[in-house]
Steps between C-alpha positions, in 0.01 A plus 500: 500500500636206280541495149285237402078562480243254681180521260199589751079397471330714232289746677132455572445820244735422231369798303707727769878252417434503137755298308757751417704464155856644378668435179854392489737393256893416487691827596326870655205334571608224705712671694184752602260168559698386737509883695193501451409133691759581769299856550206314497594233763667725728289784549163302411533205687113432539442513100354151475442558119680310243799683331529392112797591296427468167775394262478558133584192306739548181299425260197656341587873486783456671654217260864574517608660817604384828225531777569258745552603856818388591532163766631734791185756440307241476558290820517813716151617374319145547679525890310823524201308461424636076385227256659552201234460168606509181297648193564557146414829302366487218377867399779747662829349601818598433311786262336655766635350845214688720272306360599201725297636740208431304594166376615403831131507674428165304763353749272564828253266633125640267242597739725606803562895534850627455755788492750544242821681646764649310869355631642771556237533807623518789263361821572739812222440758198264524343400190211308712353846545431613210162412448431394136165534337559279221140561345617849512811459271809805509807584428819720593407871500905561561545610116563816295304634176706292286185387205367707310645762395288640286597675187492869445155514288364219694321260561539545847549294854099484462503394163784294538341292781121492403562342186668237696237477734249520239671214300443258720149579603577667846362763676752786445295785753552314816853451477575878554627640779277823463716662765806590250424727234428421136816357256713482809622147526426399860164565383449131313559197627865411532722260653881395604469104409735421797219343671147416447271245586178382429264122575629269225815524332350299235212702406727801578760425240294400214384827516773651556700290200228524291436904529889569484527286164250676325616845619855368396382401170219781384596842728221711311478817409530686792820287617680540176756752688560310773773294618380125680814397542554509843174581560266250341445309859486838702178583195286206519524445887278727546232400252507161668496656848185693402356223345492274768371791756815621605657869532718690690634384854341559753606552906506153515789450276696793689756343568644362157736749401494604829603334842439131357679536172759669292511508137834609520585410071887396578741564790665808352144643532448390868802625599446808342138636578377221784467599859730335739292228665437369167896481474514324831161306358748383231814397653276310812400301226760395287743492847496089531771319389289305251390775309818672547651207351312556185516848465821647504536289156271850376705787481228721590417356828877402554610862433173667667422298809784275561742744474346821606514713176175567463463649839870683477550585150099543393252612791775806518428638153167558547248714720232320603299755620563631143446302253403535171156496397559231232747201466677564230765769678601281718516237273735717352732553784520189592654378118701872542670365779565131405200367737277336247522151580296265363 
């Protein structure tokens, strides 16, 4: 396979290639976009959808600091086939740097359905298959019970959530999963904002931005405990999920966070907890000498892939058949032992 990306025909059902959309910004970020575009190329070769990287401008919200993506990032991106858009924020920024995410949906073509991607995604089989149902927008169940937590005399997760839903005139009833008990979290509607998608990113994100700024601004009452930063994004998403007729995944979407995809958060991480053909997913991908090229100027991927520490200094200190239930400990571990590179 050769480095460089021949764009094909959109599809006759372009609802099933939606545009897909990552953020990415001078440092981390770019470094992961262009993983994530070699992943996608290599082991998705028959995605005819258009790959946007969104680049936040610096100005607006992020007046001040240095967001360009830097010339060599750049090139090797656009010769994996990725247009490069640029957007300014105006409501989150620098303040609140998840909120990109949101601002970033201005940057897609309105009316054509999309999927938003964290970078730090990694693409490990055939993305073609996934069968989208864009009028049936979801979202990334791979997530722990991270919002609320609700305080010791209440109000509760119920509380908590039907005063959101409630706010902004939805129906709160049929966004329970009536199959988890009462108060426990899995119970209410809740997402990982790695990846969602939905029919118009325009529509979509004025929702989205306009929910998340008045949430931002006036919690309420029953939010006055509760932390939104990092959440905010992870709190509205699925208000605006539910709003446009959306919900949980279905068998459909099986195989994002599963065979297709791996939100793997950073390399210490993959190493760490991910089976081994998403290692060998990995370093397929980033093996050409172009990307290569670009790469080893990140000490993570230098150190990890290029020169084999993360399989024989991290995949050692951990049991995979063992792992703990929640992130955190191995988080942990990994800074413990010096591995926390990012």
């Amino acid at each position: 396979m050769t480095d460089d990306y021949t764009p094909r025909q959109p599809p006759e059902d372009a609802a099933q290639h939606p545009n897909l959309l990552v953020v990415a910004q001078a440092g981390r970020l770019e470094f992961e976009a262009l993983i994530l575009a070699a992943s996608l190329r290599r082991h998705s070769p028959d995605w005819t959808g258009d790959l946007f990287v969104a680049e936040p401008q610096p100005d607006g919200a992020w007046q001040g600091h240095e967001t360009a993506i830097a010339p060599a990032t750049r090139d090797a991106l656009e010769g994996l086939g990725a247009r490069i858009v640029p957007f300014t924020a105006r409501h989150f920024g620098a303040s609140y740097p998840y909120g990109n995410k949101i601002e970033a949906l201005f940057a897609l073509p309105a009316g054509q359905p999309f999927l938003f991607l964290d970078t730090d995604t990694l693409i490990r089989g055939p993305l073609d298959r996934v069968r989208f149902d864009v009028d049936r927008p979801s979202a990334s169940m791979r997530r722990e019970g991270t919002w609320p937590i609700p305080p010791l005399y209440g109000p509760g997760y119920g509380d908590i959530w039907k005063s959101l839903y409630d706010r902004f005139g939805l129906d709160f009833d049929t966004s329970l999963d009536l199959g988890q008990p009462d108060e426990h979290w899995e119970r209410y509607l809740y997402f990982n904002a790695g990846w969602f998608f939905g029919p118009d990113p325009a529509e979509f994100g004025r929702r989205f931005l306009n929910w998340a700024i008045a949430i931002r601004d006036e919690p309420g009452d029953e939010l006055a405990c509760q932390s939104l930063d990092p959440w905010l994004d992870q709190v509205v998403l699925p208000l605006v999920i539910h709003s446009f007729g959306g919900g949980r995944p279905g068998p459909d979407l099986a195989g994002m966070d599963g065979a297709i995809t791996c939100h793997y958060r950073n390399l210490p991480l993959l190493y760490a907890r991910e089976d081994d053909a998403v290692l060998d997913a990995l370093e397929t991908a980033v093996a050409p000498n172009r990307i290569k090229k670009r790469l080893r100027d990140w000490t993570p991927a230098k150190k990890l892939i290029y020169q084999g520490k993360g399989r024989d200094k991290i995949r050692p200190l951990f049991d995979r058949a063992a792992l703990p239930a929640r992130e955190q400990p191995i988080r942990n571990t990994l800074k413990n032992k010096g591995w926390w590179l990012v």
